[in-house]
C-alpha positions as CSV (number, residue, x, y, z in Angstrom):
1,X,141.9,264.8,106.8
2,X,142.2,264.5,111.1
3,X,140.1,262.6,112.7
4,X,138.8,264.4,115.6
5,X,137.7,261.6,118.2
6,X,139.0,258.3,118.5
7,X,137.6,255.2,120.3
8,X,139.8,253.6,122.8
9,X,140.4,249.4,122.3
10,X,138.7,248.6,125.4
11,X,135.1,250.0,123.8
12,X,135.7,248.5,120.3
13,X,132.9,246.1,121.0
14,X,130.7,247.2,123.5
15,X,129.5,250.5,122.6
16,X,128.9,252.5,119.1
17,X,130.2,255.8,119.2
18,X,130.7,258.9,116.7
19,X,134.0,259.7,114.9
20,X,133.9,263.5,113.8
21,X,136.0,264.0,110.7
22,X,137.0,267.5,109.9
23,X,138.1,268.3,106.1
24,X,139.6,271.4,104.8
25,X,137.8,273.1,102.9
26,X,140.2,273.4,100.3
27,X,140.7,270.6,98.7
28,X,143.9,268.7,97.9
29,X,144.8,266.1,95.3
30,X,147.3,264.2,94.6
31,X,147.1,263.5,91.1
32,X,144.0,265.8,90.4
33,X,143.4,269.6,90.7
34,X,140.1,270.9,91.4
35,X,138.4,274.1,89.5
36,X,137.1,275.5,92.0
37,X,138.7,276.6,95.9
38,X,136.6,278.2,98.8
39,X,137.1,281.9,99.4
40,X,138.1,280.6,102.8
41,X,140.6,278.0,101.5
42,X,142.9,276.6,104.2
43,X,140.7,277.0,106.9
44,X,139.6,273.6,108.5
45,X,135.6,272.7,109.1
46,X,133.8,270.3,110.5
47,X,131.1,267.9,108.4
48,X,128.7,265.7,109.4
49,X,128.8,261.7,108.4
50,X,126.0,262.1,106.3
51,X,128.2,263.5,104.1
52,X,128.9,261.9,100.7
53,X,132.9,261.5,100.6
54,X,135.7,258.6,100.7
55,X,136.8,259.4,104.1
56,X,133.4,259.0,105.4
57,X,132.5,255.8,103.6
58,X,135.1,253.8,105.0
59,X,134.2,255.0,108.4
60,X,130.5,253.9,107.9
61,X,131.9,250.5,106.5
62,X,133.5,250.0,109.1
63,X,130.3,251.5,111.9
64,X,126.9,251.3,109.5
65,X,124.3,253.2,111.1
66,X,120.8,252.1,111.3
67,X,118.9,254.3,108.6
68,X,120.2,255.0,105.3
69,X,122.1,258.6,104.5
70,X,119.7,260.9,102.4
71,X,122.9,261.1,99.7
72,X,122.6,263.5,97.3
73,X,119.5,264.6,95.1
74,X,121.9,267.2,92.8
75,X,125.9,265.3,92.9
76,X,127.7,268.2,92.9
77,X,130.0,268.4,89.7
78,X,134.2,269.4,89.5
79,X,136.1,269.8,86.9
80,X,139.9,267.9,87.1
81,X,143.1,267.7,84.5
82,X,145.6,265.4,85.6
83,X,148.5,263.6,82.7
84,X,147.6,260.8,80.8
85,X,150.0,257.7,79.8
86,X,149.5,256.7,76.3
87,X,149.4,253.0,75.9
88,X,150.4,250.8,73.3
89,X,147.4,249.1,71.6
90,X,149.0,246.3,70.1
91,X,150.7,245.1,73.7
92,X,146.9,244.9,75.6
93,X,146.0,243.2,72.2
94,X,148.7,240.8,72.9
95,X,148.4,239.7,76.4
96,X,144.8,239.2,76.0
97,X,145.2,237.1,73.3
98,X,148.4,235.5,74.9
99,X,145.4,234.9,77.9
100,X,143.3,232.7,75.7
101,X,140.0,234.1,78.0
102,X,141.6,232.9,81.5
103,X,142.7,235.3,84.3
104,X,146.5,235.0,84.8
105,X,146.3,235.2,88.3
106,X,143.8,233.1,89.1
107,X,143.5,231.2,86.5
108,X,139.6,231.1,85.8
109,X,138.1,231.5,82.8
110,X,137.1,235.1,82.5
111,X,133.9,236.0,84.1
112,X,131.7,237.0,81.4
113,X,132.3,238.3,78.2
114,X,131.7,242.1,76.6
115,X,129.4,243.3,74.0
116,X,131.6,242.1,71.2
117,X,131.8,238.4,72.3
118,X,134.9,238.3,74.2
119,X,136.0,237.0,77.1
120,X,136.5,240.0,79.5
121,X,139.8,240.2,81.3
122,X,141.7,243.6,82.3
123,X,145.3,244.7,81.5
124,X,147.2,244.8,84.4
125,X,150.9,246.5,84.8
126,X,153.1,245.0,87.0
127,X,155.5,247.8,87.5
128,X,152.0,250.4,87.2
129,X,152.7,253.1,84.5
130,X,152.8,255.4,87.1
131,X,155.8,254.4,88.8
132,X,158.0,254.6,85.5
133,X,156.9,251.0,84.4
134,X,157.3,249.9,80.8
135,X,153.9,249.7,78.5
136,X,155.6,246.0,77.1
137,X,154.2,242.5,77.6
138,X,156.6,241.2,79.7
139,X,154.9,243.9,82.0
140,X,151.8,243.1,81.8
141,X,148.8,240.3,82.5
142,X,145.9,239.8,81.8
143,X,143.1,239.5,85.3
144,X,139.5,239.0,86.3
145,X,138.1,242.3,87.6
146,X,137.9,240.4,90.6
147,X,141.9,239.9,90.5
148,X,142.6,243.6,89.2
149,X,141.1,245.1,92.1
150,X,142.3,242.5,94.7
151,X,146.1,243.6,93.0
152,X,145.6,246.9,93.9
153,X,143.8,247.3,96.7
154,X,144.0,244.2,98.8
155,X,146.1,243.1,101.9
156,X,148.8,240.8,100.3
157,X,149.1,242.3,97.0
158,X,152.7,242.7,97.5
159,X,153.0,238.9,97.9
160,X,150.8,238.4,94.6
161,X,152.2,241.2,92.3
162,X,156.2,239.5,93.1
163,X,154.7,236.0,92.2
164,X,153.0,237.4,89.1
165,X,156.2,239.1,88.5
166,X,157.8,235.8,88.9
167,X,156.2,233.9,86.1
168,X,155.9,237.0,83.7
169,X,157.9,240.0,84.2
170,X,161.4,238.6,82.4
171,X,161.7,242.5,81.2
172,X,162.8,243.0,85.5
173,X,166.1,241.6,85.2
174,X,167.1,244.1,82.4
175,X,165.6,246.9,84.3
């Protein structure tokens, strides 16, 4: 996605001003395939910043507009395949157990608990599945969803994944 206007530094906080996104309108993933392509697919067009998507959302974070978008009334649907890792059971059993209801990160007792009575914590891979990383307990802790998201999305998660690694991840050194 190109961003098709940019404001200079010297009007960052004096005046609001329009960023104009253009996507193409076929789509590409990553991980995910979409069902369906445009009979046009390849060519680029431009949409407006009412429109539902990612992109657009983080621009609007970061320049919220006075009135509220009209969103959609009918979500369009799309239909994606993408490979699945099978996890081990008995390892999330473990390090949630081995958690005793307290974040391993933060240390704070989880922050409410499910429908069957327990605390709620998330499994969280160190070396993420993804990247070839082992489905063992010496890969894995159990975090807060506050924690979980701040590990994968948050400035300094770098810094906080190493230290995490640190105190848990012995399985490293035989990697």
């Amino acid at each position: 996605m190109a961003i098709g206007s940019v404001r200079p530094p010297s009007m960052r906080a004096t005046s609001r001003w329009l960023v104009i996104l253009h996507e193409p309108t076929r789509a590409r993933a990553s991980k995910h395939r979409r069902s369906r392509e445009s009979p046009d697919a390849g060519r680029s067009t431009p949409i407006r910043a009412t429109r539902c998507s990612r992109a657009n959302a983080n621009v609007v974070r970061r320049e919220p507009t006075r009135s509220p978008p009209a969103g959609q009334t009918k979500p369009r649907r799309t239909t994606r395949s993408g490979v699945v890792t099978e996890r081990c059971p008995l390892v999330k059993a473990h390090v949630l157990t081995r958690s005793e209801g307290r974040c391993e990160a933060c240390a704070k007792d989880a922050p409410f608990h499910s429908d069957d009575g327990q605390p709620y914590l998330e499994v969280h891979h160190l070396v993420p599945l993804a990247e070839e990383g082992p489905d063992v307990v010496s890969n894995a802790v159990a975090v807060c969803p506050n924690c979980h998201r701040f590990l994968h999305h948050a400035k300094g998660r770098e810094l906080a994944t190493s230290e995490l690694l640190t105190r848990f991840g012995s399985f490293v050194a035989a990697r």
